[in-house]
C-alpha positions in Angstrom: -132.9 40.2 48.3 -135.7 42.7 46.8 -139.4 42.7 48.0 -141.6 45.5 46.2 -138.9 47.1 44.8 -136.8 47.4 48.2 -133.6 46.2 47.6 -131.3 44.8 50.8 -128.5 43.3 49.2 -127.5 40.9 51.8 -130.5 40.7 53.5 -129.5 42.0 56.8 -131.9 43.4 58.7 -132.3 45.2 62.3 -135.3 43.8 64.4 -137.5 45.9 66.1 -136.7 45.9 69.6 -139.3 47.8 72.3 -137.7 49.8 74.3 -133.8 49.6 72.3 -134.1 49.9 68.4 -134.7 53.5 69.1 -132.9 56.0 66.0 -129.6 55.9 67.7 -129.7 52.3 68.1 -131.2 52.1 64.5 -127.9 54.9 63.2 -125.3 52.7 64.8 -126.5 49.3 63.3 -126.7 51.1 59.9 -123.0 52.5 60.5 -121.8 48.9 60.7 -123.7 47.3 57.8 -127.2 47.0 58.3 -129.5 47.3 55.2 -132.6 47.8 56.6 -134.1 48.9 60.1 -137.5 48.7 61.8 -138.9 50.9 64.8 -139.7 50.3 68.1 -143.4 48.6 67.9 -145.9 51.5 67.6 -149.3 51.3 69.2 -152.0 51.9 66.2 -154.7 52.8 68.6 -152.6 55.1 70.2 -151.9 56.8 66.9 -155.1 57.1 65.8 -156.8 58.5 69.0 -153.8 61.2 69.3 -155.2 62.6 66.5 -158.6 63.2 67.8 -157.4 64.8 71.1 -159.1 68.1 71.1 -155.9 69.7 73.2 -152.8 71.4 71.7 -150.5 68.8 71.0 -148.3 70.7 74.0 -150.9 70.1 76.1 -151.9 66.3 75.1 -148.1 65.5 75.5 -148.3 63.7 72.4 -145.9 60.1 73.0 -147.1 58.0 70.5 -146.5 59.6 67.0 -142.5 60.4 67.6 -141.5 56.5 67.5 -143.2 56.6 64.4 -140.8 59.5 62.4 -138.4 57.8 59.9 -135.3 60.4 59.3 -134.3 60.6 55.0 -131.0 58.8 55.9 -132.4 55.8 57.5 -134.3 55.0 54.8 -134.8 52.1 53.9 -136.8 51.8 57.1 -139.8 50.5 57.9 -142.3 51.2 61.1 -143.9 48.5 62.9 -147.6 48.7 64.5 -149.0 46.6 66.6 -153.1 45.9 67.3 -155.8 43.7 67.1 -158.8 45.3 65.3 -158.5 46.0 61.4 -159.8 49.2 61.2 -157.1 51.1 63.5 -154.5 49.2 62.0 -155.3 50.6 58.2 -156.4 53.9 59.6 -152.5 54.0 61.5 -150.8 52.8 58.2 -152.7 55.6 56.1 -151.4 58.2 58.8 -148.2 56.5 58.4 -148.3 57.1 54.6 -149.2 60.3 54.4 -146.9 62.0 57.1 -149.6 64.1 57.8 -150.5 63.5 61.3 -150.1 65.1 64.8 -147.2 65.1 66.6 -145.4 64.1 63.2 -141.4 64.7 63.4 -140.0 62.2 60.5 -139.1 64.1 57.0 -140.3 61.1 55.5 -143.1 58.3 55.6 -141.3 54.2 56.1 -140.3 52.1 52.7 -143.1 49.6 54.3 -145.3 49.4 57.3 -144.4 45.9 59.6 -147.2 44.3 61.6 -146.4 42.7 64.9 -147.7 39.3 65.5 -144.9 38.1 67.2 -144.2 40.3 70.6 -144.8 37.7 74.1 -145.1 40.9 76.4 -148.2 39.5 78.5 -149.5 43.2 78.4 -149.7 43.1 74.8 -151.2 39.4 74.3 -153.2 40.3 76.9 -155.3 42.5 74.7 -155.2 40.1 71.9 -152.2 41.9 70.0 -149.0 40.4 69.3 -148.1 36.9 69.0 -151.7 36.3 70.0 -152.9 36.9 66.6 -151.2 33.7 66.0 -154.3 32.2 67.9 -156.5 34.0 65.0 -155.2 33.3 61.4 -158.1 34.7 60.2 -158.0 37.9 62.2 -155.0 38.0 61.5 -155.1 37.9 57.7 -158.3 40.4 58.0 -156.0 43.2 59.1 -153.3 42.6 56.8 -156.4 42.7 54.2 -158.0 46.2 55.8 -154.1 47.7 55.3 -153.3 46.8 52.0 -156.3 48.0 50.9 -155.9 51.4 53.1 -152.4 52.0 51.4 -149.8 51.9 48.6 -147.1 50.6 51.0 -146.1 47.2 51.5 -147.4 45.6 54.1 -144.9 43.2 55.9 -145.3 40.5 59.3 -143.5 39.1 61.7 -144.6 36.0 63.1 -143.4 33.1 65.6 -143.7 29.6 65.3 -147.0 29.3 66.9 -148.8 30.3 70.4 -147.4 27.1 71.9 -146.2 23.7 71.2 -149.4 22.1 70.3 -150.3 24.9 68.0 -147.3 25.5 65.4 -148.9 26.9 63.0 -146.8 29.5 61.0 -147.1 27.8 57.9 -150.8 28.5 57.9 -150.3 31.8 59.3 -147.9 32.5 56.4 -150.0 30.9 53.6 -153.2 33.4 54.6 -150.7 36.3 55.3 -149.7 36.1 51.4 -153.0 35.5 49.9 -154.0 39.0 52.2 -151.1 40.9 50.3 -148.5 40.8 52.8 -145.1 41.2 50.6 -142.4 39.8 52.8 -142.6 38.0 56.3 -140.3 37.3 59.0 -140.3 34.5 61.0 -138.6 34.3 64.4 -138.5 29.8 65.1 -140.2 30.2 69.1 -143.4 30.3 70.0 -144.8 32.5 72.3 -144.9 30.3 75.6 -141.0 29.5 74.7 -140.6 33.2 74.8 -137.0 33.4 74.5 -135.4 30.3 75.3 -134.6 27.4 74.5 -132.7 27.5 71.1 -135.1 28.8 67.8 -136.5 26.2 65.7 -135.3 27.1 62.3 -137.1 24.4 60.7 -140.2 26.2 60.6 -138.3 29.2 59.3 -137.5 26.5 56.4 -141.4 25.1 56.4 -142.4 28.6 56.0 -140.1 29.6 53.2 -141.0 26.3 51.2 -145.0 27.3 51.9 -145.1 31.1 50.3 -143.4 32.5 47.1 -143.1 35.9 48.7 -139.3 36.4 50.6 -138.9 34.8 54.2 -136.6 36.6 57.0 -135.2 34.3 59.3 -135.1 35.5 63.2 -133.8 34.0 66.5 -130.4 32.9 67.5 -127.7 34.8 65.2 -125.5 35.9 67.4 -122.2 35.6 64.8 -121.8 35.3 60.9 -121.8 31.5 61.5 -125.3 31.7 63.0 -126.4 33.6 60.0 -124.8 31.5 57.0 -125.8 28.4 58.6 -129.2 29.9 58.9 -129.5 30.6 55.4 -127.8 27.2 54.5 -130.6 25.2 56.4 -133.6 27.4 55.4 -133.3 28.7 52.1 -134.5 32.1 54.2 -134.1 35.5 51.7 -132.4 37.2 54.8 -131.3 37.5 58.3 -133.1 39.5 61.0 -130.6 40.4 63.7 -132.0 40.9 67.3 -130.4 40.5 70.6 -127.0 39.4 69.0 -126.8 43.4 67.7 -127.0 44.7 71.3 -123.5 46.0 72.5 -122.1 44.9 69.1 -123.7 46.4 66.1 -120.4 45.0 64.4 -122.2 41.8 64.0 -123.6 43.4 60.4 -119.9 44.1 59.3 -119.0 40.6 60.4 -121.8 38.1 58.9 -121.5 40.8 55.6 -117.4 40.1 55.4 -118.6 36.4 55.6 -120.8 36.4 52.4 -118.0 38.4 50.7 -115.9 35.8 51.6 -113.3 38.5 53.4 -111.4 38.8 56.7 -113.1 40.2 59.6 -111.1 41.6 62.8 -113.2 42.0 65.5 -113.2 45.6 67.8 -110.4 46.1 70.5 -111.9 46.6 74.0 -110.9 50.4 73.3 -113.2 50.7 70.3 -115.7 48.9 72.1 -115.7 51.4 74.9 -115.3 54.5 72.7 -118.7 53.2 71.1 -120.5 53.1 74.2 -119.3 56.1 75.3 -120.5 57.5 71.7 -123.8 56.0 71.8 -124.5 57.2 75.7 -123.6 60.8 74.4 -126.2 60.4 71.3 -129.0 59.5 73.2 -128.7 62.2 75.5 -128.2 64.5 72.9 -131.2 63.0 71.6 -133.4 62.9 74.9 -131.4 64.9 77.7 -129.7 64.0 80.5 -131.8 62.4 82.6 -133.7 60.2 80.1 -130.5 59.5 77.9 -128.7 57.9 80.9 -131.7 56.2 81.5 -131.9 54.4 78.7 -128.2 54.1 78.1 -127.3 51.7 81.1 -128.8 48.7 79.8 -126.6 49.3 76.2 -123.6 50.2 78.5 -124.0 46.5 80.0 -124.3 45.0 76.6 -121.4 46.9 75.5 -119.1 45.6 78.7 -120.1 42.0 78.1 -116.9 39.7 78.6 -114.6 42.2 79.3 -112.5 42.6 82.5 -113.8 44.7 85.4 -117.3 44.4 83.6 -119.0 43.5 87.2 -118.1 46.3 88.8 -118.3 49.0 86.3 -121.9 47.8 85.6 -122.6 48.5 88.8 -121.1 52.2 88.4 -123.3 52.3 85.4 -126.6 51.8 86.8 -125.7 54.6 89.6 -124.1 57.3 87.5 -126.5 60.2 86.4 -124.9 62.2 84.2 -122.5 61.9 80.9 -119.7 63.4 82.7 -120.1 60.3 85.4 -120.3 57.6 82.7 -117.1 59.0 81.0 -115.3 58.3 83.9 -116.4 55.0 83.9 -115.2 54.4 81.0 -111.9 55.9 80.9 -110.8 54.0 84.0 -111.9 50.8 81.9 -109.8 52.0 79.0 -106.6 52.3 81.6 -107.0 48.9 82.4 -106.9 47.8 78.9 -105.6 44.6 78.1 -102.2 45.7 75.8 -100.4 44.2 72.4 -101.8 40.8 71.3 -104.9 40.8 74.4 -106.6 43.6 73.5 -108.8 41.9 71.0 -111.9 39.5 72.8 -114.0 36.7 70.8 -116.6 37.6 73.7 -118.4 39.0 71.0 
């Protein structure tokens, strides 16, 4: 799969996740086969009125403009903004593009900028921003317009289905995405009032695909490398947009990958599972410190324990350790109750 000149040779893809695909998250998906990554969802108002802040950028506490930073080894990556009125959105991406802005930590500006027009969080629909553009597909085609004007980078969307069952309409939302110059879109098959459940529609992934010449991502339900080849099978999609079926097993890129190649794949042992964890709670608080880095680490460390023996009550260990030292424990008393010889492999992946 290539879209203005990217190249993702099996068309796997990290979703953007608020609040999870953070660069840890993003390193460890890449480790195991991932081809291309997107950032946590970045507000472009935000961004833009960080830069007009007439305190140091100590004193303004500046939050907004880190999510954005793209590192020279995760490229290709692309970050995603979210808003509802053209004119921040273009003036975010240009920011975005020239790496010149305040509060600025990446080495390098994204491969693409990704607009979000598929997030449910009522505080984000509730400004009009998110999948709530699917309500507008002319506002919605307007800021695509105002950003490809604004910059040489592609633009890209992701979509849903529709607002709601009477109003699937991702096909026309596709149709005026392209004609605005948007050079790849992603399509996850719920709308916003099925929010998560039940199962994604992949027939409008299909629709969609059929409707534009520019590459369609699938996204919703691919929790395995048969959810992803059947996927592709029934939609024609140009690739794969892994979400909740990466958290706790960023293996599943290694798996679906030995799948197209047609090889073997042999899943983690509970031990390597662990050690993981254990790895990916001591790079975010490198990352963050302590207190934050535990933090954020307990809802991974539940992913991670998923299916595995004595998962109950270590989870609740988790959620009341506070320090690295207090997780490894965890962890190690997990790994001494390891199931041995033959058992220590799980399809609770």
């Amino acid at each position: 799969m290539t879209f203005a000149d990217i190249a993702v040779p099996h068309g796997l893809f990290l979703a953007p996740l608020a609040g999870v695909s953070d660069r840890t998250f993003r390193t460890l998906a890449r480790r195991y086969g991932a081809e291309y990554t997107t950032s946590e969802m970045v507000s472009a108002k935000a961004l833009c009125y960080e830069q007009r802040s007439r305190r140091s950028v100590t004193e303004a506490r500046v939050r907004t403009a880190p999510l954005a930073a793209v590192m020279r080894e995760e490229l290709p990556m692309a970050v995603q903004l979210f808003g509802a009125e053209p004119f921040f959105m273009a003036e975010a991406a240009r920011l975005l593009e020239s790496g010149e802005y305040r509060g600025a930590v990446g080495e390098v500006p994204p491969v693409a900028i990704d607009v979000n027009m598929g997030c449910p969080m009522a505080k984000i629909v509730g400004n009009g921003e998110g999948s709530s553009l699917m309500r507008n597909p002319l506002l919605a085609a307007e800021i695509v317009r105002e950003m490809t004007r604004a910059v040489k980078l592609p633009i890209t969307v992701k979509i849903r289905a529709g607002w709601d069952r009477d109003s699937i309409n991702a096909v026309e939302m596709a149709k005026r995405l392209e004609d605005a110059g948007a050079k790849m879109i992603c399509v996850h098959g719920r709308t916003r009032e099925q929010m998560y459940a039940p199962s994604a529609d992949w027939e409008i992934i299909g629709a969609v695909k059929d409707a534009v010449s520019i590459p369609v991502v699938g996204n919703g339900d691919i929790f395995s490398a048969d959810d992803a080849c059947r996927m592709i099978k029934q939609t024609r999609c140009d690739g794969v947009m892994i979400a909740r079926g990466a958290q706790g097993n960023p293996w599943i890129f290694a798996e679906i990958r030995a799948a197209m190649e047609g090889r073997p794949y042999c899943p983690p042992t509970q031990r390597e599972r662990l050690e993981l964890a254990m790895e990916h709670a001591g790079m975010l608080v490198l990352e963050k410190g302590e207190s934050v880095g535990i933090a954020e680490s307990r809802k991974h460390m539940a992913w991670y324990l998923h299916g595995m023996r004595g998962a109950a009550s270590a989870r609740g260990e988790i959620m009341r350790a506070a320090t690295l030292e207090q997780m490894r424990m965890i962890f190690d008393g997990l790994m001494q109750n390891e199931p041995m010889d033959g058992e220590n492999r799980t399809d609770a992946l």
